[in-house]
PDB file of N, CA, C and O in Angstrom, chain B, residues numbered from 101:
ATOM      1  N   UNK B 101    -115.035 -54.443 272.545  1.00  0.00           N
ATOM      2  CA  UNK B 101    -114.261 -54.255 273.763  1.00  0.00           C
ATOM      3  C   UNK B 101    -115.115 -53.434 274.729  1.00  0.00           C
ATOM      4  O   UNK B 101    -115.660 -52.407 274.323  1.00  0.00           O
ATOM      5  N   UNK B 102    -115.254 -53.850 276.004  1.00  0.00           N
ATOM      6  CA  UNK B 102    -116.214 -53.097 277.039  1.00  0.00           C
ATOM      7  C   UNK B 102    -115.449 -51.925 277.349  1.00  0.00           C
ATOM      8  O   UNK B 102    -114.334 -51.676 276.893  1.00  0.00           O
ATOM      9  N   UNK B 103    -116.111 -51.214 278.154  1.00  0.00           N
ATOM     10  CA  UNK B 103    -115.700 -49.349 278.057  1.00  0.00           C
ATOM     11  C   UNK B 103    -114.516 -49.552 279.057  1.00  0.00           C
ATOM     12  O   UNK B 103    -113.420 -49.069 278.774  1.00  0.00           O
ATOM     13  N   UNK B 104    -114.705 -50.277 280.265  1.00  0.00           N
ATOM     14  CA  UNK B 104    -113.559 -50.703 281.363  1.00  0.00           C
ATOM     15  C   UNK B 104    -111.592 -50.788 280.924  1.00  0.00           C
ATOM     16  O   UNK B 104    -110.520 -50.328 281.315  1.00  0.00           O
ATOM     17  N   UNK B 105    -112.269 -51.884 279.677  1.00  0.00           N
ATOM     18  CA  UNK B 105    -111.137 -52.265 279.038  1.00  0.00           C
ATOM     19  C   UNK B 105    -110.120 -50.846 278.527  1.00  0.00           C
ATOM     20  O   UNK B 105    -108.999 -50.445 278.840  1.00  0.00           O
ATOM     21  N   UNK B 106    -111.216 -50.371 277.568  1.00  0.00           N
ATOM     22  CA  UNK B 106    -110.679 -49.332 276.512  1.00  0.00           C
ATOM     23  C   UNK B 106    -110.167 -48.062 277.893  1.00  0.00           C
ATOM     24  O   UNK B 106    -109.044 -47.623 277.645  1.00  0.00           O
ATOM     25  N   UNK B 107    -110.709 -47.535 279.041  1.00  0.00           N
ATOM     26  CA  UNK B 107    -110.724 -47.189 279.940  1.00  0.00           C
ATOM     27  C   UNK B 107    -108.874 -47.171 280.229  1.00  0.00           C
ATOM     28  O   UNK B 107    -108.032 -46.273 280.232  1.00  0.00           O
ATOM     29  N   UNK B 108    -108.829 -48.764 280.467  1.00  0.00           N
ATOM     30  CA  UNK B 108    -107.669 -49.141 281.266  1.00  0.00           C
ATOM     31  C   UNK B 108    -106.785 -48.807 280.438  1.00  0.00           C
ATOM     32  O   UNK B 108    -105.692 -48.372 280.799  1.00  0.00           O
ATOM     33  N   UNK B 109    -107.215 -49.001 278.890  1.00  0.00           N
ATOM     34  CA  UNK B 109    -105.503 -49.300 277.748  1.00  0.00           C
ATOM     35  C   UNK B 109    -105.293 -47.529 277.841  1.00  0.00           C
ATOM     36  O   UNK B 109    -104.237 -47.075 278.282  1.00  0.00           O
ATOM     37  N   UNK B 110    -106.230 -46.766 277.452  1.00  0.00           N
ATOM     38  CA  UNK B 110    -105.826 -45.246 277.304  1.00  0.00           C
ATOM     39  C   UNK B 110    -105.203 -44.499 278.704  1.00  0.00           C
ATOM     40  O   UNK B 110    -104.247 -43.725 278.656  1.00  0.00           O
ATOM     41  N   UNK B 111    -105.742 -44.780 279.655  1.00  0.00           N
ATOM     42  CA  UNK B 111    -105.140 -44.377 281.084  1.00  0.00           C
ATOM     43  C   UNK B 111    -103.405 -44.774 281.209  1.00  0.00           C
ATOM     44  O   UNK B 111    -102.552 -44.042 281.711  1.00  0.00           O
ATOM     45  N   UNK B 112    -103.175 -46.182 280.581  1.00  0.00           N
ATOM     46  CA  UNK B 112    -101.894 -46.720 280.643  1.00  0.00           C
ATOM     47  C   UNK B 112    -101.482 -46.194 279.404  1.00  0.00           C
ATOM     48  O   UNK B 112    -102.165 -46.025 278.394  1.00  0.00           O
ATOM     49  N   UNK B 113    -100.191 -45.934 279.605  1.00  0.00           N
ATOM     50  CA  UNK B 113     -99.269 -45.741 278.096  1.00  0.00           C
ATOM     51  C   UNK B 113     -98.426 -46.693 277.696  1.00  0.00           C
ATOM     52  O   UNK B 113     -97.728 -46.728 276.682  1.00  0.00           O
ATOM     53  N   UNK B 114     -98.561 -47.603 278.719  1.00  0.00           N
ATOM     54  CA  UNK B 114     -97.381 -48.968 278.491  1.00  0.00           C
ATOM     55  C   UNK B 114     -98.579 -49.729 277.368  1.00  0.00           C
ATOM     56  O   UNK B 114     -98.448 -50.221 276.247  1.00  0.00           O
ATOM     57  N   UNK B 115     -99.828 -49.535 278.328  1.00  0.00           N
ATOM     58  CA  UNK B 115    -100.944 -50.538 277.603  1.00  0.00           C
ATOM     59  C   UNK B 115    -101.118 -50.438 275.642  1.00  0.00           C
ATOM     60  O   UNK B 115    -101.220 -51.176 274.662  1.00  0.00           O
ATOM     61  N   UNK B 116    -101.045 -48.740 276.078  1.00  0.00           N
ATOM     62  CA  UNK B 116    -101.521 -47.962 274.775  1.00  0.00           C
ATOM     63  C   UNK B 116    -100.245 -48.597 273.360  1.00  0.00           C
ATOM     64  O   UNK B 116    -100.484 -49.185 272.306  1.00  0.00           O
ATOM     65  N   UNK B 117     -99.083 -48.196 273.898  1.00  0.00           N
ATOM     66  CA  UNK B 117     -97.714 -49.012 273.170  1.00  0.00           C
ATOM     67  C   UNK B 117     -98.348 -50.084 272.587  1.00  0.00           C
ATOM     68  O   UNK B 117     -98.929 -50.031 271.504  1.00  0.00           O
ATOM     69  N   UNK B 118     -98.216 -51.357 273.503  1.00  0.00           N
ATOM     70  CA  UNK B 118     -98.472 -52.173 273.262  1.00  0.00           C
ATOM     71  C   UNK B 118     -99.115 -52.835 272.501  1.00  0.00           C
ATOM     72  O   UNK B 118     -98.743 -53.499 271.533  1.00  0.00           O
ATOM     73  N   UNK B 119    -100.311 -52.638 273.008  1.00  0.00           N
ATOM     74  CA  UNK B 119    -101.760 -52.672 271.424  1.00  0.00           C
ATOM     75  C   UNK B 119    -101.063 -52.209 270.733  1.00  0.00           C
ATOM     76  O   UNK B 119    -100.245 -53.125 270.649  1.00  0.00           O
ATOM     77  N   UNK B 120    -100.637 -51.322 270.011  1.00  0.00           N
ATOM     78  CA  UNK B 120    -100.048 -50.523 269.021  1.00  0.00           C
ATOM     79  C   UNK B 120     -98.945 -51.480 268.293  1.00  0.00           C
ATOM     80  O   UNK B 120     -99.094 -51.664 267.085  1.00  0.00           O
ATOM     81  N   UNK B 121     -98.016 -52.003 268.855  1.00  0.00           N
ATOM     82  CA  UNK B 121     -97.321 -52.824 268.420  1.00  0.00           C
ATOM     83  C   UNK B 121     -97.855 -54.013 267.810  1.00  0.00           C
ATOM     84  O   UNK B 121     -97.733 -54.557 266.713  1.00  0.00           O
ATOM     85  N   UNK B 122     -98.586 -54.275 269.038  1.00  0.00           N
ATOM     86  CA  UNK B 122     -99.386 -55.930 268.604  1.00  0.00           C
ATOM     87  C   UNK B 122    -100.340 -55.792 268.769  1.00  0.00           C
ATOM     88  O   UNK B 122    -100.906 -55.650 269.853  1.00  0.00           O
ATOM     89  N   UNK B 123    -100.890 -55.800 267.439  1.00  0.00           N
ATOM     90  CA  UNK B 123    -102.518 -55.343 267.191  1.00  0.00           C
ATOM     91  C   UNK B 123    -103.422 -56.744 267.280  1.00  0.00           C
ATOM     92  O   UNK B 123    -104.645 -56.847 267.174  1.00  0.00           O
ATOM     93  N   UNK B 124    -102.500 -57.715 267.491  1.00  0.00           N
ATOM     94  CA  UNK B 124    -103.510 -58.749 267.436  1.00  0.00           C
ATOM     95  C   UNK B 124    -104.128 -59.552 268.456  1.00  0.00           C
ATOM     96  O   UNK B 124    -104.870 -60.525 268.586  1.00  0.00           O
ATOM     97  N   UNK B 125    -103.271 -58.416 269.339  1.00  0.00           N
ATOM     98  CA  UNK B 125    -104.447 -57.997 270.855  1.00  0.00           C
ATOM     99  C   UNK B 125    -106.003 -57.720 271.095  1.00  0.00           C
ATOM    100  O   UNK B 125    -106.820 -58.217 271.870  1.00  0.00           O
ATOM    101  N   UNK B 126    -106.114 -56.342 269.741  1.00  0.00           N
ATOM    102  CA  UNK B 126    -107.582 -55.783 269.614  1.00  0.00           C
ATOM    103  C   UNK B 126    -108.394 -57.258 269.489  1.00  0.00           C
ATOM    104  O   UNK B 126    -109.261 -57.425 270.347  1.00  0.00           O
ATOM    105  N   UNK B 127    -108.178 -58.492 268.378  1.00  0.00           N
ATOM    106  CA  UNK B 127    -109.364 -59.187 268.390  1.00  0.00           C
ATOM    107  C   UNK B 127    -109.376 -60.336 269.891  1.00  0.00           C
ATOM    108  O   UNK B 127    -110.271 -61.044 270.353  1.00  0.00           O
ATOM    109  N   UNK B 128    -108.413 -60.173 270.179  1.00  0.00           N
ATOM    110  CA  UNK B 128    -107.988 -61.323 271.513  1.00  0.00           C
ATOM    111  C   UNK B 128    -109.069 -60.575 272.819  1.00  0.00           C
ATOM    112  O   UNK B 128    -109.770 -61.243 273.579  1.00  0.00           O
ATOM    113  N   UNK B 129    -108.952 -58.802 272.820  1.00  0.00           N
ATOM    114  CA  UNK B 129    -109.935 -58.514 273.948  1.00  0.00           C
ATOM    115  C   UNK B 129    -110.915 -57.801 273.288  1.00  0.00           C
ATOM    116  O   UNK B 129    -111.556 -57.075 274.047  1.00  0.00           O
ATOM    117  N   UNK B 130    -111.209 -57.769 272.254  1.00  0.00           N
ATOM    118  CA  UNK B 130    -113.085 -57.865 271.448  1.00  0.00           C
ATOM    119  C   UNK B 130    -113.900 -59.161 272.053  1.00  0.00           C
ATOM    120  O   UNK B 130    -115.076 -59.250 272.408  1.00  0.00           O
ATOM    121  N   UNK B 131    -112.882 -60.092 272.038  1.00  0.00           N
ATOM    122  CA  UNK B 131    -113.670 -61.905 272.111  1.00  0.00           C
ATOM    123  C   UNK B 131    -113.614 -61.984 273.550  1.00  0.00           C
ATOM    124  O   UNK B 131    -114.673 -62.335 274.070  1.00  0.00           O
ATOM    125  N   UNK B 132    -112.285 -61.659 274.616  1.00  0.00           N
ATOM    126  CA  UNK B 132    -112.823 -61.956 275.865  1.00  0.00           C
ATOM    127  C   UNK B 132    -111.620 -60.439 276.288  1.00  0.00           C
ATOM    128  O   UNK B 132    -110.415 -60.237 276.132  1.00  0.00           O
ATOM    129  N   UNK B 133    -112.853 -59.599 276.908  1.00  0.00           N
ATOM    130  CA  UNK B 133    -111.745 -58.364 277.602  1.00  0.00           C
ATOM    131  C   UNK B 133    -111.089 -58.638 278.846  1.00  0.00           C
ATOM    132  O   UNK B 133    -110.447 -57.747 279.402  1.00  0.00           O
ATOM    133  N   UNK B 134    -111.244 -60.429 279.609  1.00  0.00           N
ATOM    134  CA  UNK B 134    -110.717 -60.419 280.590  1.00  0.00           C
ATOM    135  C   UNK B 134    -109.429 -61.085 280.369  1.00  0.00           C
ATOM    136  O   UNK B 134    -108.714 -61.624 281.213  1.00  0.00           O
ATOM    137  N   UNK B 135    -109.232 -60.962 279.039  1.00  0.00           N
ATOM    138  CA  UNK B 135    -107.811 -61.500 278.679  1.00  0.00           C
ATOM    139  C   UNK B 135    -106.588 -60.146 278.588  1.00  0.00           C
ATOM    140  O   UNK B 135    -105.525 -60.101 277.969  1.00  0.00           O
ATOM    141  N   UNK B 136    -107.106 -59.354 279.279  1.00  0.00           N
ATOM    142  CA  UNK B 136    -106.403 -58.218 279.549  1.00  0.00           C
ATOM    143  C   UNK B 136    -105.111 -58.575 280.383  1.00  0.00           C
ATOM    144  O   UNK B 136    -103.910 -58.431 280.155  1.00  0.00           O
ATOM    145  N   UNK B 137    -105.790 -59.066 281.376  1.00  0.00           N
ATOM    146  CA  UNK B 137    -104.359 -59.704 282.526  1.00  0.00           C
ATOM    147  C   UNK B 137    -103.187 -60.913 281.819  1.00  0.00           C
ATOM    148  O   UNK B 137    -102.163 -61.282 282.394  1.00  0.00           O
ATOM    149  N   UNK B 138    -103.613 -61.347 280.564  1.00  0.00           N
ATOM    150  CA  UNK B 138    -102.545 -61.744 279.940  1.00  0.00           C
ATOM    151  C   UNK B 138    -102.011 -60.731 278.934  1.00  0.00           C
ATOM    152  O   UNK B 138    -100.877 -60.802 278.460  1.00  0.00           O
ATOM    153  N   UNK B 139    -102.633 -60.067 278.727  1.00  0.00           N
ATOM    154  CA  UNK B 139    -101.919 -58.751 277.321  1.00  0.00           C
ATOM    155  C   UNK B 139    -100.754 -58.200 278.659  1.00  0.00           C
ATOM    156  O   UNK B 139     -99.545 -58.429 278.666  1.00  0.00           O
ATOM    157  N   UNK B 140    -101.539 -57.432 279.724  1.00  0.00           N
ATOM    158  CA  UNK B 140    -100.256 -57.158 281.042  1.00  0.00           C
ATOM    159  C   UNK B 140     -99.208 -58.075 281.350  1.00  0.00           C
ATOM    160  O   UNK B 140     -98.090 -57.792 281.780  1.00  0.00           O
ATOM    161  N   UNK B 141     -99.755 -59.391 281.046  1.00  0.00           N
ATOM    162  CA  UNK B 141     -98.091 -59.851 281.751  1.00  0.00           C
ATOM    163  C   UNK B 141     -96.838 -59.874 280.432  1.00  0.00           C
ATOM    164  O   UNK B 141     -95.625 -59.726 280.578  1.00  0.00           O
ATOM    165  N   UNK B 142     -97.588 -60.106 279.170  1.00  0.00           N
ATOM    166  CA  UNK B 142     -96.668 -60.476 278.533  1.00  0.00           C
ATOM    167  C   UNK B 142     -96.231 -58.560 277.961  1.00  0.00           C
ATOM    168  O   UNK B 142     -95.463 -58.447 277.006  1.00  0.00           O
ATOM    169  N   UNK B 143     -96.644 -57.604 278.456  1.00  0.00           N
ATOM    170  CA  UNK B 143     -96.067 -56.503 278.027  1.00  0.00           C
ATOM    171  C   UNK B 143     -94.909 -55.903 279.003  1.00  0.00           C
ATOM    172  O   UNK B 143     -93.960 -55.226 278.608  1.00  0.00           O
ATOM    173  N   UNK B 144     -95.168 -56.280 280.366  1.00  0.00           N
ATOM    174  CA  UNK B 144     -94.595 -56.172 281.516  1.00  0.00           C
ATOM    175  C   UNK B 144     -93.039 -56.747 281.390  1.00  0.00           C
ATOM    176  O   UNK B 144     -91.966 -56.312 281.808  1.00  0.00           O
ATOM    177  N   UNK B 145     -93.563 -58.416 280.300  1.00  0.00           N
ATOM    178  CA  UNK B 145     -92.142 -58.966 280.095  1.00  0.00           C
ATOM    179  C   UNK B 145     -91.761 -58.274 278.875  1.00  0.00           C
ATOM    180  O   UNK B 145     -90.546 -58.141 278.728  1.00  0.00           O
ATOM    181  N   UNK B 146     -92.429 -57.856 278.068  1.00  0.00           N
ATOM    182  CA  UNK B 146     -91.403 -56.988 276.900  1.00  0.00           C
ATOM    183  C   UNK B 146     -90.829 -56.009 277.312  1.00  0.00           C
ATOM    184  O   UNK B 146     -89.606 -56.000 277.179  1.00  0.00           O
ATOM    185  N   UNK B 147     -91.523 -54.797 277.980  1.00  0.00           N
ATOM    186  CA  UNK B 147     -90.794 -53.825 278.637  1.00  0.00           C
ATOM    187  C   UNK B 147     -90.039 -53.958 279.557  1.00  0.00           C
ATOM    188  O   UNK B 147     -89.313 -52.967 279.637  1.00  0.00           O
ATOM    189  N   UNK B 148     -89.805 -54.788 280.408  1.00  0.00           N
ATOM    190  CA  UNK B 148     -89.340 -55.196 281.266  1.00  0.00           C
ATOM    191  C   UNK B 148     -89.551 -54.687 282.273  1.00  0.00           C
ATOM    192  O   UNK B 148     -88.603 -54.389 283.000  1.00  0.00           O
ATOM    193  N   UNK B 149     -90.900 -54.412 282.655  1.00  0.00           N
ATOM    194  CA  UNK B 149     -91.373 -53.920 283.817  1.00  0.00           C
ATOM    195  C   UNK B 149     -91.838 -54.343 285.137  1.00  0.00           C
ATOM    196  O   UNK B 149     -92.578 -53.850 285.987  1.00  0.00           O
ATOM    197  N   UNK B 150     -90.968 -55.720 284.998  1.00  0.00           N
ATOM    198  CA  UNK B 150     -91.636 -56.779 286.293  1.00  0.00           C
ATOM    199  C   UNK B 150     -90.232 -56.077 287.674  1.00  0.00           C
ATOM    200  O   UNK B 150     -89.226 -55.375 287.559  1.00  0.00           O
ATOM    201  N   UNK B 151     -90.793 -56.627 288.627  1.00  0.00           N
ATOM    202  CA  UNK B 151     -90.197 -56.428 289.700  1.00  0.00           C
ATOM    203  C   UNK B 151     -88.728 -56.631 289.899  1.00  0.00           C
ATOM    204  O   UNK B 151     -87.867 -55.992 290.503  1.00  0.00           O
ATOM    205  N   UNK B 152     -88.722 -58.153 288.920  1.00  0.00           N
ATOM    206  CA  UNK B 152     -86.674 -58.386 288.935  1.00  0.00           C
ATOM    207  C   UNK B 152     -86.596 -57.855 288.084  1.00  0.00           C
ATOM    208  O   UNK B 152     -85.964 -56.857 288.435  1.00  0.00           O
ATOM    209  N   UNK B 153     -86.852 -57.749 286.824  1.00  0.00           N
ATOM    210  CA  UNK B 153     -85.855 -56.566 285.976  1.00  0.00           C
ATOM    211  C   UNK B 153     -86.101 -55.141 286.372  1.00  0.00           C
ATOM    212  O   UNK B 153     -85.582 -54.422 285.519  1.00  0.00           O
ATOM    213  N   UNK B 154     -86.698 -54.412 287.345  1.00  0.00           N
ATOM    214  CA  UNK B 154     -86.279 -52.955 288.050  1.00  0.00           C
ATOM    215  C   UNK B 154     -85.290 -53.325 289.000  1.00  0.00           C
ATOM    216  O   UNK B 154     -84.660 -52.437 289.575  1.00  0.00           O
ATOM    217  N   UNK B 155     -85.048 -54.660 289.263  1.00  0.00           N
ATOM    218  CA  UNK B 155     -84.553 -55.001 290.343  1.00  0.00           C
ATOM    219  C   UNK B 155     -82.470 -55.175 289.901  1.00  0.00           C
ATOM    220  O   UNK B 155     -81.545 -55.055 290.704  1.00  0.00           O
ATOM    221  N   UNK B 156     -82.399 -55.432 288.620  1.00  0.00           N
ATOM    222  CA  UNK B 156     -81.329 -55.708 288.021  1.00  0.00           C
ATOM    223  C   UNK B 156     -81.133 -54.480 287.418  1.00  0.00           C
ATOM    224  O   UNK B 156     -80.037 -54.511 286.858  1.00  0.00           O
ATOM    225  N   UNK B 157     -81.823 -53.134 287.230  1.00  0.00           N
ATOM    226  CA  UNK B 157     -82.094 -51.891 286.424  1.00  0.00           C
ATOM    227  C   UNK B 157     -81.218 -51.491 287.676  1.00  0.00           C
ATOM    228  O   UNK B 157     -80.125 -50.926 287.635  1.00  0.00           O
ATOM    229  N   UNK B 158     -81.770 -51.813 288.564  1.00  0.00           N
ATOM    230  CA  UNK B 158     -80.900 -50.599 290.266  1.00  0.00           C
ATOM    231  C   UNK B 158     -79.791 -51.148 290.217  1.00  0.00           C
ATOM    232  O   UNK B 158     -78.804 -50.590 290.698  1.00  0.00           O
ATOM    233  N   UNK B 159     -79.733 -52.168 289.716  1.00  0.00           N
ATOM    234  CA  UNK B 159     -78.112 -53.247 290.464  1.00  0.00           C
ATOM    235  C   UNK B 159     -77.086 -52.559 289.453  1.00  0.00           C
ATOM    236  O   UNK B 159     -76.049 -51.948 289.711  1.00  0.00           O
ATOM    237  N   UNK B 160     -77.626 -52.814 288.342  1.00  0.00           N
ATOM    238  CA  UNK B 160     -76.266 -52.096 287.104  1.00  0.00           C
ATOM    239  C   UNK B 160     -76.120 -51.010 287.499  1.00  0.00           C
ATOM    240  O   UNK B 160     -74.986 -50.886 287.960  1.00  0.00           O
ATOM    241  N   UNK B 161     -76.816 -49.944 287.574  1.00  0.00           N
ATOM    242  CA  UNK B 161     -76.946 -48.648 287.797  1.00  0.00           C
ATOM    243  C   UNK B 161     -75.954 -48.365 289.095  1.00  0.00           C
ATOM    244  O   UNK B 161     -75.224 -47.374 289.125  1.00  0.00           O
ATOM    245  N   UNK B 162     -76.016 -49.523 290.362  1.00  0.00           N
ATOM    246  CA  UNK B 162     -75.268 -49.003 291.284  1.00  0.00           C
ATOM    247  C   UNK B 162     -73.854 -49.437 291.130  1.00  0.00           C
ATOM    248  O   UNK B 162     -72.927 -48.965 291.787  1.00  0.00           O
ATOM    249  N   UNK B 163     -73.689 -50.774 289.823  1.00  0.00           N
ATOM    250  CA  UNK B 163     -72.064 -51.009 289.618  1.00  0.00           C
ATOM    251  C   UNK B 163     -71.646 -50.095 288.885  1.00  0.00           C
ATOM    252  O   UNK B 163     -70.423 -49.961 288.854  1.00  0.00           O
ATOM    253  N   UNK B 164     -72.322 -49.347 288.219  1.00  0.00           N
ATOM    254  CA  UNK B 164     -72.037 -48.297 287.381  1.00  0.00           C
ATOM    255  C   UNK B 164     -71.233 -47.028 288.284  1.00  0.00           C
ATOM    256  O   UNK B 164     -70.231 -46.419 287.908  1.00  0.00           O
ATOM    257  N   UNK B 165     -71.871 -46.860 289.382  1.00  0.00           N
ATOM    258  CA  UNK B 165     -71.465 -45.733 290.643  1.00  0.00           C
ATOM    259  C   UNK B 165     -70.071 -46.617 290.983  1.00  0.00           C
ATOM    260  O   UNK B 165     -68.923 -46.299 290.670  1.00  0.00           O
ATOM    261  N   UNK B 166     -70.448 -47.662 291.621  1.00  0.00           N
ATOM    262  CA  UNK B 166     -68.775 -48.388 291.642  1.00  0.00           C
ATOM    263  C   UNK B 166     -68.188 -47.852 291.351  1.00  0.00           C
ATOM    264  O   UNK B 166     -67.551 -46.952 291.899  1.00  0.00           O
ATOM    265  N   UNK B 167     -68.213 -48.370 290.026  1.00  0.00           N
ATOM    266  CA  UNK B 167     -66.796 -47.840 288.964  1.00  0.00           C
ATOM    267  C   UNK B 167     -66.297 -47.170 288.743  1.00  0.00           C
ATOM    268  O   UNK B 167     -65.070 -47.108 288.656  1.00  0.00           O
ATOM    269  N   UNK B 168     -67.462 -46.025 288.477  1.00  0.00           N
ATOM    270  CA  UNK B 168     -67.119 -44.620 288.660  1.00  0.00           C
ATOM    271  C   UNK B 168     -65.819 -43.888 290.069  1.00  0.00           C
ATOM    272  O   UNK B 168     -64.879 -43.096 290.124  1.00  0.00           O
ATOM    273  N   UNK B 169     -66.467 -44.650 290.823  1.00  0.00           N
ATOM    274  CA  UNK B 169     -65.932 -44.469 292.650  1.00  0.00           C
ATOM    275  C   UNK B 169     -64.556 -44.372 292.282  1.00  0.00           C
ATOM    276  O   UNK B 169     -63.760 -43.438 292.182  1.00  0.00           O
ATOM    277  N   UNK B 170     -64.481 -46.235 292.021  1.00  0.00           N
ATOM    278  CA  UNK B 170     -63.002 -46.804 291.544  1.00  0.00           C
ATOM    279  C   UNK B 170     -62.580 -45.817 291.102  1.00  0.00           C
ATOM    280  O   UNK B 170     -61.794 -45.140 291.764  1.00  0.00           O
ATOM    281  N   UNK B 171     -62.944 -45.479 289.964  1.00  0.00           N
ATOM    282  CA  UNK B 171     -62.038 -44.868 288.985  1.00  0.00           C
ATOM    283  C   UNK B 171     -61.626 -43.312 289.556  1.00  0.00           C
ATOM    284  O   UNK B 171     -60.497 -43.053 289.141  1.00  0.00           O
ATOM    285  N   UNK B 172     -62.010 -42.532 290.126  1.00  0.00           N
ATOM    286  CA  UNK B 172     -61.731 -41.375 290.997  1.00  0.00           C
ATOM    287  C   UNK B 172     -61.146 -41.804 291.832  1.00  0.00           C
ATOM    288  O   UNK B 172     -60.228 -40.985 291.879  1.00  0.00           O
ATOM    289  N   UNK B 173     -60.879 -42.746 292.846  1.00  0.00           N
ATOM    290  CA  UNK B 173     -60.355 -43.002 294.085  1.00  0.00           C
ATOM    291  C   UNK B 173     -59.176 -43.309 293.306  1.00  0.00           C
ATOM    292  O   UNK B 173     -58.142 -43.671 293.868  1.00  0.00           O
TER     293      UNK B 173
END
């Protein structure tokens, strides 16, 4: 793995998880480290760190205030 790579996974803690979970990452970016941008997307979709699921994270969160409202009013 080039120093860039190892660089990027320790700086990230999502990255660091990840490998950790699925180790069968390490031989996927030993053989090509520019397969990094696929280890990111598919961790992005485990954690759910893409743009619509923060996007559905705010939405519950604000029916949650709703309800709350409701339920005091």
């Amino acid at each position: 793995m080039d120093i860039q790579t190892q660089i990027k996974i320790k700086t990230n803690p999502y990255f660091y998880r990840y490998l950790r979970d699925n180790s069968s990452w390490y031989k996927a970016l030993n053989r090509n480290p520019n397969s990094i941008k696929q280890m990111e997307l598919e961790m992005k979709k485990a954690y759910k760190l893409n743009l619509t699921d923060k996007i559905d994270n705010v939405n519950q969160k604000i029916e949650l205030l709703r309800s709350f409202m409701d339920i005091l009013s």
